[in-house]
N, C-alpha and C positions, 0 to 999 in steps of 0.2 A: 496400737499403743505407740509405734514409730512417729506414726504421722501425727500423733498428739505431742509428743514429747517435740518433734523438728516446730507444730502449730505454737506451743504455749512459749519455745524457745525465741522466735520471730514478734511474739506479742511482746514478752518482755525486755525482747532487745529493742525494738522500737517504743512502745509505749512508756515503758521504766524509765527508761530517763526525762522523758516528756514531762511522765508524770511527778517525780522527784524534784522537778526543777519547778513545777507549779506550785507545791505543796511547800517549798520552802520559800519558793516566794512569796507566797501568801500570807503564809505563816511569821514570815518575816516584817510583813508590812501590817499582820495584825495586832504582832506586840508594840508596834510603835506605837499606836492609838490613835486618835484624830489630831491633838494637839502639836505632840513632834512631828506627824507626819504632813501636815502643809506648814511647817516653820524653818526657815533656809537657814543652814547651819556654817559656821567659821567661813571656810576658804571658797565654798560654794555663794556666797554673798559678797565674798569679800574679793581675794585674787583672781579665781578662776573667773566670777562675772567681771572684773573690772578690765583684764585681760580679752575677754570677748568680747568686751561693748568695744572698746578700742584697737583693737586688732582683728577683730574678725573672726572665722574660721581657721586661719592662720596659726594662732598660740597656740594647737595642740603641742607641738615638741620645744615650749617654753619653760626655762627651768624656772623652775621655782624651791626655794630652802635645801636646794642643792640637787636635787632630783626633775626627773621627767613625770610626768602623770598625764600620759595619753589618754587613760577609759575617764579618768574623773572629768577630764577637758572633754572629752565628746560626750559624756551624758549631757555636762552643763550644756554644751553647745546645741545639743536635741532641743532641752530643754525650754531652752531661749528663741528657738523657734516659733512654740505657741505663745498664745497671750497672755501676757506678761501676769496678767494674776493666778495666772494655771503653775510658774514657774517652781513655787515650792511643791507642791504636789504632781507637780512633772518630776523633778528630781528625787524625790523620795519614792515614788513607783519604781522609774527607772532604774534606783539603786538596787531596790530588792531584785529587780529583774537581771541584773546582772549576777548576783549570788545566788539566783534562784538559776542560771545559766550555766557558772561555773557549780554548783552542786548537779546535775546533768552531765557536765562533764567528770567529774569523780567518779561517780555514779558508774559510767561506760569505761573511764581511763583504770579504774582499781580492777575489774574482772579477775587480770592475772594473777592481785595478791589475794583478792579477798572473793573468794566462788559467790557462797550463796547470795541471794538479791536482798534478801531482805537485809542481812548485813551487812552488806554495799548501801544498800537503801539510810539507815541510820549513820553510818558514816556522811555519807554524803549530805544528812542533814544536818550535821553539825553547826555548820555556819548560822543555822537560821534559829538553832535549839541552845546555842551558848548561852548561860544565864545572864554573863555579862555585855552581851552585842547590844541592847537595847540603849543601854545606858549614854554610849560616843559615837562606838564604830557602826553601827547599823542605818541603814537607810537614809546614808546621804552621799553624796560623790566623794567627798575630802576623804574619808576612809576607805573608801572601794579596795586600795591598793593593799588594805592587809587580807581581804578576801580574797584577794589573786594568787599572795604567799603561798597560803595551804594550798592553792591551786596547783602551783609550781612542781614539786616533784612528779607530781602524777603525769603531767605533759613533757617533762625532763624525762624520766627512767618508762614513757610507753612506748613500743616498738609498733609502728604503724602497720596496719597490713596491707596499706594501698597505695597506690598514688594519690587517691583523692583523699583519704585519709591523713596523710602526709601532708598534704599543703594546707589542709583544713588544721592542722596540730601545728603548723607552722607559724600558719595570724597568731593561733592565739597564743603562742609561747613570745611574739614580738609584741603582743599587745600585754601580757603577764613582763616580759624585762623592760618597756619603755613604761611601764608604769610601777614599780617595786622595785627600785634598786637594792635590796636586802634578798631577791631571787638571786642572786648571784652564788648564796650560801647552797642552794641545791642544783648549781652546775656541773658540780661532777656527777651527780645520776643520769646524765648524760649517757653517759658509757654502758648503764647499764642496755639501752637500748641497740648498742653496736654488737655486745657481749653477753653469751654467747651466739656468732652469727648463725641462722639459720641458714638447711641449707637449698640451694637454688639450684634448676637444673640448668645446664648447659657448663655451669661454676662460674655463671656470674656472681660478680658481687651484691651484695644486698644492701641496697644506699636509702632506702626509706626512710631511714633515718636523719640521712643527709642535710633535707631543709629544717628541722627542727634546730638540728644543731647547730649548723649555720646563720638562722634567726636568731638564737638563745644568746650564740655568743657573740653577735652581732648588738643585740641589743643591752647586755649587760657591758660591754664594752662603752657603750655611748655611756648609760648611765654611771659608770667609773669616772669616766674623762669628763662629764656633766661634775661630779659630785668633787673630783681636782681640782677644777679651774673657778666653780664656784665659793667666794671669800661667804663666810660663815661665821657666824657671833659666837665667839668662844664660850663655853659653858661659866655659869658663874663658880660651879662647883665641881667637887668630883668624889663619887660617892665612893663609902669605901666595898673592898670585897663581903666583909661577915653582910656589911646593909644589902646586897644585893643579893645576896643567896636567902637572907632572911625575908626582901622585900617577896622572892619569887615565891615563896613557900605561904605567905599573905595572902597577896593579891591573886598571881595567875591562877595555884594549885589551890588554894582557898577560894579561888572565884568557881570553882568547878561544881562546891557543893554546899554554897551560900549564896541565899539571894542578894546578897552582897558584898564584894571583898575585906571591906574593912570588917565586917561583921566577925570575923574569923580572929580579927585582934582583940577583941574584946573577948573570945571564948580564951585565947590565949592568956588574956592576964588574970580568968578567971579559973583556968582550969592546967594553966601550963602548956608548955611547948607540944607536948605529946598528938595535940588536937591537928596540929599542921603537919606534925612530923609523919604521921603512922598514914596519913590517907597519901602521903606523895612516897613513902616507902612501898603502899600497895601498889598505885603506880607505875615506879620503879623497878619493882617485879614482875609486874605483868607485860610491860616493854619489854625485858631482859630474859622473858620464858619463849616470846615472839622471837626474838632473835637466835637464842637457840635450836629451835625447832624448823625456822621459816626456811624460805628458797633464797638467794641469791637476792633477788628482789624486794619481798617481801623485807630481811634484816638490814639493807641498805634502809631501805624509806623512811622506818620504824625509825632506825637510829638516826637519820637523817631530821623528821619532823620533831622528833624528841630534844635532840640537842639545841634545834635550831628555836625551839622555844626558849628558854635558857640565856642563849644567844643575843637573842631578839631582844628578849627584856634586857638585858646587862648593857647592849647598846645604847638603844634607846635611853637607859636613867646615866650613862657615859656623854652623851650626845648632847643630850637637856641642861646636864648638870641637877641632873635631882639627886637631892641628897638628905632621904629621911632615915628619922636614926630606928628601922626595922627590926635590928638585931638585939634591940633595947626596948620594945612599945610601950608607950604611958597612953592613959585615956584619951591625951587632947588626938594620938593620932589615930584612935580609932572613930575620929568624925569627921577623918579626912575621905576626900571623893576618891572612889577609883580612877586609879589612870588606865589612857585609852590603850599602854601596850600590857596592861595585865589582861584584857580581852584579848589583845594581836596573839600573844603569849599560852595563852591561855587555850586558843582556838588550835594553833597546834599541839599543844599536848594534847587536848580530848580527841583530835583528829589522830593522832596518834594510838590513843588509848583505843579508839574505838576498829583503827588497822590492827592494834595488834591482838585483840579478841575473836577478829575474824579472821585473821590468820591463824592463832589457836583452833579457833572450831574448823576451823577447812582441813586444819592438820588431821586431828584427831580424827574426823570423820572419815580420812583416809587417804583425802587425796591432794597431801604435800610427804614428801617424804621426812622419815627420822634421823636425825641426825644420832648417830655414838650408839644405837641399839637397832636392831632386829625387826624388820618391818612386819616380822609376824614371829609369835613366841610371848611368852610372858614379860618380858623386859616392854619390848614394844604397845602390850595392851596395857600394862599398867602404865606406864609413860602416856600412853593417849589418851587413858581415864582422867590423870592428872592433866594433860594438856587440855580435855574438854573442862574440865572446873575451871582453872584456870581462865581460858577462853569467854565462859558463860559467866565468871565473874568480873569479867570486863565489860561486857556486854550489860551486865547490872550497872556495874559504874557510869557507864556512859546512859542508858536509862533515869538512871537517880539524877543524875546531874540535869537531863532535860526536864525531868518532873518537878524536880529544885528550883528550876527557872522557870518552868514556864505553865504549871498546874496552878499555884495562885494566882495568876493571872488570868486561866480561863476561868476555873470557878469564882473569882471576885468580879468577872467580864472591868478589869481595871490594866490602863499599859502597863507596861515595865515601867520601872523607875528610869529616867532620861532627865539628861541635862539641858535638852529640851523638853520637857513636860510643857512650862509654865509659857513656852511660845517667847516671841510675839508671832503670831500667827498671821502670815504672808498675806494674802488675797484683799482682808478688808481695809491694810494698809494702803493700797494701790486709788481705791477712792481717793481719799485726802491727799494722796499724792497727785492725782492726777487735778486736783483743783488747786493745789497749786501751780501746775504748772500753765492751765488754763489764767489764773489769774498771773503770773508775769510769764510774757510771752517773750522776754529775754532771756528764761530760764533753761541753761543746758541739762542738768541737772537735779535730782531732788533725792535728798536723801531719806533713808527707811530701816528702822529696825531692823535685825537681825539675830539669833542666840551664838554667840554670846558679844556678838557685833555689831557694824552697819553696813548695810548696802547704798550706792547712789544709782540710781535708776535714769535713765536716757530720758528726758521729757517727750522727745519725738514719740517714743513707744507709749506712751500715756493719754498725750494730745488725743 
């Protein structure tokens, strides 16, 4: 029975993550459908290739709207390797490949908040189960950086157990801050990786830690001093407090358990506030039971991905200058399109919700300690009876929300709704392009649709 438990322990330590990272990237690239997924999207058409035809290899640590975007600039950069009509369906593989990567890593990096696998397993799908990822932020390089986000604490607050371990959490904590300057907001879970130190014989000190942190703050530093020195287009507007706590409770927390965020406006003006209020109040609770009960750990990250949803959003409509009147909805805005950080937003709260279910159930099952009672006695069991509901009603939540998004889709075999649906779809543009550039042989250039833009393409690559 030993040797089965150390056998099934080495399967799922190596295999689990392998396989999680497959599953969600598949599944990621099969809500996109065929349409979005060879159709080159915003800055992936527009900045990042116009920067690589002219610069080369080079622009990876080129800012752009005030930030660095290292992963997005090297997918494109892959990308633009092969031929040239492979480009959009280079990049949208790619993308999911890198989500399907960092969910592999969540996957390995949560262990010590969240035990069992299977609930590791579902957390770590998030990224690819959010109802609203299909919609902006999914499957193209321009957004990769809010899938790094949620990535963030879990490579911040992990205590490495090796040296190889160590430098391997080090790339990608410098590849997470040169590409998401809003990682900065989970740099103090830093510490939790120093604290409490383990201890080492001889009483060395224990620096595994060391490179991560030194990368983190290395790279959230450039992107500070990147995001200073870069002049930025003042917002037109400035939205108020009620609209932004009103917009969060719409879109992000409304996006969890509608196939579509605005949809939840229209329940509102049909049925009252209550319909937004009562599902982020459960929420609410079920965060705040995690943090009671949880380790050190565990209540840092919780409250860490929680807030930082919240955050995210508030910035973001601060940033833009968006300023819809939320806290007031009339019908015309419930036919407005989601915005792309009530997914960003979004993604960590359910990534949240779904830590702190399995933090619940790890408790109750036994093995996290109780916090204020008895770890055996009547106080204790009934506390962990309550902790396991609790726990397995988050676990519903976060189920509901994946079935909400992504069960009509299987059963209709139809994508997600996307702002690229309608294309224009890359590849057979490249024909016509390329005879134009055959018919003037003066031509440096040729330009080509994009959603919701244009690309110019290098004639030499077409010739």
């Amino acid at each position: 029975m030993q040797r089965w438990g150390t056998v099934r322990t080495a399967v799922v330590g190596v295999l689990g993550p392998a396989l999680v990272g497959l599953v969600v990237a598949v599944v990621g690239w099969l809500r996109l459908g065929p349409v979005a997924a060879r159709t080159v999207w915003a800055e992936d058409g527009g900045v990042f290739l116009r920067e690589r035809v002219a610069d080369g290899p080079w622009d990876l640590l080129q800012p752009y709207a005030g930030y660095l975007h290292l992963v997005p600039r090297l997918v494109v950069d892959a990308a633009w390797a092969l031929p040239v009509e492979r480009y959009a369906l280079a990049l949208s593989l790619g993308s999911c490949c890198v989500v399907g990567a960092a969910a592999a890593l969540v996957f390995v990096l949560a262990r010590p908040v969240v035990g069992p696998w299977p609930l590791r397993a579902l957390l770590a799908s998030v990224p690819a189960l959010l109802p609203l990822a299909p919609y902006e932020i999914a499957g193209n390089a321009a957004n990769l950086h809010w899938f790094l986000l949620a990535l963030a604490p879990w490579v911040f607050a992990y205590r490495p157990r090796s040296r190889w371990s160590a430098a391997g959490l080090a790339l990608v904590a410098g590849a997470v801050t040169l590409t998401e300057p809003q990682a900065v907001l989970f740099v103090p879970l830093l510490l939790l990786a120093w604290f409490p130190r383990p201890a080492r014989r001889g009483g060395r000190p224990d620096l595994r830690a060391l490179p991560v942190t030194v990368v983190a703050l290395v790279g959230a530093t450039a992107q500070v001093l990147v995001a200073l020195s870069t002049p930025r287009t003042a917002a037109s507007a400035t939205p108020r407090p009620l609209d932004i706590a009103a917009g969060w409770l719409l879109q992000p927390v409304g996006g969890l358990y509608r196939p579509g965020a605005t949809d939840v406006v229209r329940s509102v003006l049909a049925h009252g506030w209550w319909v937004a209020v009562v599902p982020a109040l459960g929420i609410v609770a079920l965060l705040v039971a995690a943090v009671v009960v949880g380790g050190a750990r565990a209540r840092w990250i919780v409250v860490a991905m929680g807030g930082a949803s919240f955050v995210v959003w508030a910035a973001a409509l601060y940033a833009n200058g968006v300023d819809s009147p939320w806290a007031h909805p009339t019908p015309a805005l419930a036919e407005a399109r989601p915005l792309r950080y009530a997914a960003a937003s979004g993604l960590l709260l359910l990534s949240a919700a779904a830590t702190a279910a399995g933090v619940l159930v790890t408790w109750a099952d036994g093995r996290g300690g109780i916090r204020g009672a008895s770890r055996s006695g009547r106080t204790g069991g009934a506390a962990r009876l309550a902790g396991a509901a609790a726990g397995w009603s988050g676990v519903a939540l976060v189920v509901t929300s994946v079935v909400i998004g992504v069960a009509p889709q299987v059963l209709d075999h139809a994508p997600a709704e996307s702002r690229r649906a309608a294309g224009p779809v890359w590849a057979p543009q490249m024909a016509a392009a390329a005879a134009t550039c055959r018919a003037d042989r003066g031509l440096d250039l040729v330009r080509v649709q994009t959603a919701p833009w244009s690309a110019k393409v290098p004639c030499e690559r077409l010739r």
